[in-house]
C-alpha positions as CSV (number, residue, x, y, z in Angstrom):
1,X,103.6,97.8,98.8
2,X,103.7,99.2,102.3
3,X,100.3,100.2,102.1
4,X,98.1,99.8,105.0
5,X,94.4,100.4,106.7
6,X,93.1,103.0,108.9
7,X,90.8,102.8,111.5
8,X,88.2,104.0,109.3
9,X,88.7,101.9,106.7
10,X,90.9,103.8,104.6
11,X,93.9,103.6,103.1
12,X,97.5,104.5,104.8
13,X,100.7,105.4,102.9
14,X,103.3,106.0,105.3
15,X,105.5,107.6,103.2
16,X,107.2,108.1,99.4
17,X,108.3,104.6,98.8
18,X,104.5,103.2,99.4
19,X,103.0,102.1,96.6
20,X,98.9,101.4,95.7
21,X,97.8,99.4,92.7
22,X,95.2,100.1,91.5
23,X,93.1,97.4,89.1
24,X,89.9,99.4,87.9
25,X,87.2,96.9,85.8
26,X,87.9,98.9,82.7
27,X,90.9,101.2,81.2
28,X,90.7,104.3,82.7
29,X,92.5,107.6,81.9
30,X,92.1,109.4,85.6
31,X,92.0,107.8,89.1
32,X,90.0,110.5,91.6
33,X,91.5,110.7,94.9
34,X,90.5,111.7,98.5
35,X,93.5,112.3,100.4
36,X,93.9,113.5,104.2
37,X,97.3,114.5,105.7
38,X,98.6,117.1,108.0
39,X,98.3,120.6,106.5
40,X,100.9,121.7,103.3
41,X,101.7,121.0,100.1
42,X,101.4,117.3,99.0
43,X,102.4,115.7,95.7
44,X,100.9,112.7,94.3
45,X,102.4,110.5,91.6
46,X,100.2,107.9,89.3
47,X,101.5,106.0,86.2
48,X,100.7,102.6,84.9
49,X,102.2,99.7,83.8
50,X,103.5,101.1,80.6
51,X,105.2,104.5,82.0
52,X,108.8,104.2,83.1
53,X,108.3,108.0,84.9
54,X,105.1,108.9,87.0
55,X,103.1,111.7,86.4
56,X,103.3,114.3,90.0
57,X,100.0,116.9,90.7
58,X,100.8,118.9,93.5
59,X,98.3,119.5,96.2
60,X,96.9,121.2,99.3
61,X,95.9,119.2,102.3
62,X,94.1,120.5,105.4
63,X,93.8,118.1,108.1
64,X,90.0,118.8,108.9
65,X,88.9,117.5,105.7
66,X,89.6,115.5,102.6
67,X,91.3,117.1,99.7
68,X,89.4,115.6,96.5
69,X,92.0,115.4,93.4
70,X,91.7,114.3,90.0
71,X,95.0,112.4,88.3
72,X,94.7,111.6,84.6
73,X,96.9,109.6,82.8
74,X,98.3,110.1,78.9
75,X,96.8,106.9,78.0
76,X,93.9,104.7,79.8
77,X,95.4,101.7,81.9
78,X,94.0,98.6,83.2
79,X,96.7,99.1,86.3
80,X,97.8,102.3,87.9
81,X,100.2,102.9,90.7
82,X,99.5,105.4,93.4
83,X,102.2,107.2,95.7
84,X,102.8,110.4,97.2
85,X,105.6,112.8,98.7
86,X,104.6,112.0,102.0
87,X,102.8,110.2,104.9
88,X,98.9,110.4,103.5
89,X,95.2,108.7,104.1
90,X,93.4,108.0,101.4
91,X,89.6,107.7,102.1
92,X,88.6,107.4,98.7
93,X,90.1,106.2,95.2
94,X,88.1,106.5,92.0
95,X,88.6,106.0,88.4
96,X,87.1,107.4,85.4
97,X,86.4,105.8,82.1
């Protein structure tokens, strides 16, 4: 929901209420993230399909470079949602088996 491209082929949440989905080939128990955004703390939220409450991993972001972060889950998920405290690029989403 309200997610949209960059001009480099990324990934654009404009804000908190955007949403990614996230539908990896297999269960997985972490999604791996590449975020960009303007310099400061940054907190990103992941839970799946079965969790009522996501899970929040505070960050760092510099906006020369991408911040790599690792998010696991409690359980491995066929779906996981993606979000964060504010306006953010993603320029790479993972997941781990």
């Amino acid at each position: 929901r309200d997610v949209g491209y960059t001009e480099g082929d990324g990934l654009h949440l404009p804000g908190p209420e955007a949403v990614l989905w996230v539908d990896p080939p297999v269960a997985s128990g972490a999604l791996l993230v590449g975020v960009i955004a303007e310099p400061g703390s940054l907190e990103l939220r992941v839970r799946s399909d079965e969790m009522a409450v996501p899970l929040a991993y505070s960050t760092w972001t510099a906006a020369t470079a991408a911040n790599y972060v690792l998010l696991p889950l409690p359980a491995p998920s066929r779906r996981v949602g993606l979000s964060a405290s504010r306006r953010c690029d993603l320029v790479f989403v993972g997941y781990q088996e």
